[in-house]
C-alpha positions as semicolon CSV with decimal commas, in nm:
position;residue;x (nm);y (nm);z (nm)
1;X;-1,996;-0,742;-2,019
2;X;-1,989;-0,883;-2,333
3;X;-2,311;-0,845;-2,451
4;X;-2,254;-0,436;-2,395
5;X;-1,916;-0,435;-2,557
6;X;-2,078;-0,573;-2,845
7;X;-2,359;-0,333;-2,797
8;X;-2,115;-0,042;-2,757
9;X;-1,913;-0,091;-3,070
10;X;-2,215;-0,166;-3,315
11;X;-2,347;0,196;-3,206
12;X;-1,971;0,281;-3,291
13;X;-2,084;0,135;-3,621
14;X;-2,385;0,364;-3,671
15;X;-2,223;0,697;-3,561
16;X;-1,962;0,687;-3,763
17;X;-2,183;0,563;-4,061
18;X;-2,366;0,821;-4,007
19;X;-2,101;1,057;-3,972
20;X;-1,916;0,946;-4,303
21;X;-2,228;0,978;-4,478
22;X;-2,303;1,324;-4,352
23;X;-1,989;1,467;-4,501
24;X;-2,020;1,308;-4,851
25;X;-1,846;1,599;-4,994
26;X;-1,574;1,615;-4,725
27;X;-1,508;1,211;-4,727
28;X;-1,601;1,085;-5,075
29;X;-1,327;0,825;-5,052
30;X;-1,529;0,692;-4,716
31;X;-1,877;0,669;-4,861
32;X;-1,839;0,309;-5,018
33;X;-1,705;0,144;-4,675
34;X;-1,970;0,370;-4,457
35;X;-2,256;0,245;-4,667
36;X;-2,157;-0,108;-4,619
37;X;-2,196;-0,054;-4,242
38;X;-2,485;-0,213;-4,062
39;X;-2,708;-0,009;-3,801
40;X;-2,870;-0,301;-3,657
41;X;-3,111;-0,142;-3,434
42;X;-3,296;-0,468;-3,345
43;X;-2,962;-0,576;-3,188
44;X;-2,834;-0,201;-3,048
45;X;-3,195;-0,092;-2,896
46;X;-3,284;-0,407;-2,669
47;X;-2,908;-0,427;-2,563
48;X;-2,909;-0,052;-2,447
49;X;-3,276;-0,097;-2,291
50;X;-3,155;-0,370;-2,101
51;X;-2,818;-0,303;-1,910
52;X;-2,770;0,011;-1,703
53;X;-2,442;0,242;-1,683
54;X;-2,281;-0,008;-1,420
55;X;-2,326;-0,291;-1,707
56;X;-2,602;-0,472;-1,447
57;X;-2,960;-0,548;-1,593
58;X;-3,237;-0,327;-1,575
59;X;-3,505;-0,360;-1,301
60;X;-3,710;-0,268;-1,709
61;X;-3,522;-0,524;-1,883
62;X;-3,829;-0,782;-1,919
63;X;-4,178;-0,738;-1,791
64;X;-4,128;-0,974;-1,523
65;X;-3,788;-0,899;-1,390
66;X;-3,867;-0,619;-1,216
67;X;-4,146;-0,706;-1,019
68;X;-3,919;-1,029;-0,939
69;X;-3,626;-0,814;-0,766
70;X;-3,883;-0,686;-0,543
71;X;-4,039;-0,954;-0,451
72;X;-3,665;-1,056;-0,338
73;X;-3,620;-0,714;-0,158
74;X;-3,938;-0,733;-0,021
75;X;-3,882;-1,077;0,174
76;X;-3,484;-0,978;0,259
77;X;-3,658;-0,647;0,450
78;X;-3,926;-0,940;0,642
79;X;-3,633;-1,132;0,673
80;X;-3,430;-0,855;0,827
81;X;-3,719;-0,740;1,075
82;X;-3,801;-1,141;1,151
83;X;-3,425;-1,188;1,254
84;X;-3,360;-0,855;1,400
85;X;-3,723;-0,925;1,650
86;X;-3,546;-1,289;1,673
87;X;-3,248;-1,163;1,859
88;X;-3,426;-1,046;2,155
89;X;-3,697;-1,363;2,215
90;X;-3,621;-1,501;2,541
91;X;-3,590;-1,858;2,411
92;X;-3,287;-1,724;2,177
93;X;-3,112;-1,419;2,323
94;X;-2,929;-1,580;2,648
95;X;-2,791;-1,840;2,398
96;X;-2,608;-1,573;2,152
97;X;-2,246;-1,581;2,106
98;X;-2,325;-1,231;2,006
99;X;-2,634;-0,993;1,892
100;X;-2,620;-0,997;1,500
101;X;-2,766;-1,170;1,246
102;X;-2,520;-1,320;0,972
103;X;-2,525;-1,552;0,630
104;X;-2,435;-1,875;0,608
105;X;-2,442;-2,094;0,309
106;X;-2,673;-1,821;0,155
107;X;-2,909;-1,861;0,452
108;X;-2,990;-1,637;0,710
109;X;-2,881;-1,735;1,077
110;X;-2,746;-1,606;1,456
111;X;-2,422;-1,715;1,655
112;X;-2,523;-1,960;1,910
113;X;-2,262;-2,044;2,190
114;X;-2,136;-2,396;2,130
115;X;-2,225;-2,530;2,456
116;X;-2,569;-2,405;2,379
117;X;-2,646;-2,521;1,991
118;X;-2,957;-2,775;2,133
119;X;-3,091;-2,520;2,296
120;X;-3,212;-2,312;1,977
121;X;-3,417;-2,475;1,751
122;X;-3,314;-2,487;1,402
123;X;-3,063;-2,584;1,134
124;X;-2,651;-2,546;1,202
125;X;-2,517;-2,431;0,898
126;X;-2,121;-2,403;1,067
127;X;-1,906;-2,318;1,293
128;X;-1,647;-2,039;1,376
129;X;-1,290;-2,084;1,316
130;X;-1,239;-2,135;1,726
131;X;-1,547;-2,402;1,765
132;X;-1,672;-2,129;2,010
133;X;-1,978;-2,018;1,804
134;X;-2,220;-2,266;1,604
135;X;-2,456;-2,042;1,311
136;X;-2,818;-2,138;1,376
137;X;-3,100;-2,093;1,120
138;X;-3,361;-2,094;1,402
139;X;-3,691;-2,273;1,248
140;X;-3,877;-1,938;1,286
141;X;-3,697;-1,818;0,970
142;X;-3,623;-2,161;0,762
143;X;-3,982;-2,142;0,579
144;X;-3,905;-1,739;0,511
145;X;-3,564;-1,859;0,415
146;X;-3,671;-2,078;0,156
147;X;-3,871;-1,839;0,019
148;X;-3,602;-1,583;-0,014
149;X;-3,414;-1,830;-0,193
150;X;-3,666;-1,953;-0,433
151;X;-3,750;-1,572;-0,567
152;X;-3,374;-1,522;-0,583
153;X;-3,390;-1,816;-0,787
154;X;-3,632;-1,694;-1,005
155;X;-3,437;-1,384;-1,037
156;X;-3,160;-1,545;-1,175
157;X;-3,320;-1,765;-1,409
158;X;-3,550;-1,447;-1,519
159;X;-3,174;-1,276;-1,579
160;X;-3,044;-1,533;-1,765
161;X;-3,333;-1,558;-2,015
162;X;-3,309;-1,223;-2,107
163;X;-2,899;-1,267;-2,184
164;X;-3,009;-1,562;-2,381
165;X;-3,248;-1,381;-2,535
166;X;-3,016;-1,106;-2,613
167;X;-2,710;-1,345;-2,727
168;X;-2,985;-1,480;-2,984
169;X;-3,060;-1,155;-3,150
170;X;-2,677;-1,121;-3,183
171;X;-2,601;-1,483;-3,315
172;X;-2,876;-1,406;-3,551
173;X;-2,672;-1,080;-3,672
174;X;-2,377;-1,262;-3,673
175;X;-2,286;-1,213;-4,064
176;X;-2,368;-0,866;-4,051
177;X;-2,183;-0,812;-3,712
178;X;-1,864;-0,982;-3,896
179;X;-1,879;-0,748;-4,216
180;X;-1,915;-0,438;-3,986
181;X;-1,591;-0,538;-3,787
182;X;-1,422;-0,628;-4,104
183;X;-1,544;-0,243;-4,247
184;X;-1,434;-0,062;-3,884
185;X;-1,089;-0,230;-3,917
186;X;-1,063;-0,078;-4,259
187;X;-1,187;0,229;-4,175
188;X;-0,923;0,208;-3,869
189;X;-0,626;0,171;-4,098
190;X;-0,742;0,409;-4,346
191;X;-0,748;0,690;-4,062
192;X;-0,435;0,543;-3,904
């Protein structure tokens, strides 16, 4: 969020540089503290490439990240088959608390009836609030599991390179960023 607000208000900057500077006869008085503004483009362009309108990163935002994210989406749709075919395999289904697949500690796993948690193979990862139902990661899944979780891994550290990478460009603008909130606030009172 932070990284667009900053974003937002330097292209606040430029427009209304641009503006002032446009109307040289009209705002003569302006032109001094317009010209001192900054456009910063190098900062401005990456940060608008990279976030979309709901302030999330852009499948576009790095060469890699995009072909990360579906790498994720691709093993939560196996996933999703893999537990969905899981549910009716005779060795699992008599033993359901109920027929759904659910998360637990970020893994994927089925309600198994307490009095039957030996009888599916696989890792508990809880238990309901009544004791009644014990969450299962059968071993089918664990291996696909992992995998999920390492992509979704690299995901994340893929997302927060490029925010580093983009709080750099900004930290390296710093000076410049400072004068052109100094000039808006200025240019604030002197409309005010």
């Amino acid at each position: 969020d932070e990284l667009v607000e900053m974003g937002s208000t330097l292209l606040t900057a430029t427009r209304l540089r641009r503006h002032i500077l446009a109307r040289v006869a009209d705002l003569p008085n302006l032109v001094p503290l317009a010209s001192d503004l900054a456009e910063l483009p190098e900062v401005t362009g990456p940060i608008s490439d990279a976030f979309d309108e709901q302030r999330k990163l852009k499948d576009s935002a790095s060469p890699a990240l995009g072909g990360l994210r579906s790498r994720v989406n691709h093993l939560l749709a196996e996933l999703g088959r893999r537990t969905d075919g899981l549910l009716s395999e005779a060795h699992i289904e008599p033993y359901l608390m109920d027929r759904f697949v659910t998360q637990r500690e970020e893994r994927y796993v089925v309600p198994v009836r307490a009095d039957a948690r030996t009888r599916v193979r696989g890792i508990v990862h809880g238990t309901s609030a009544s004791g009644a139902t014990v969450f299962v990661e059968p071993e089918e899944i664990i291996d696909l599991n992992n995998r999920l979780k390492l992509a979704q891994l690299e995901v994340a550290d893929e997302e927060r390179r490029i925010l580093a990478e983009l709080s750099l460009r900004i930290e390296q603008a710093a000076p410049r960023i400072a004068q052109n909130l100094d000039q808006l606030a200025v240019l604030d009172l002197i409309d005010g």
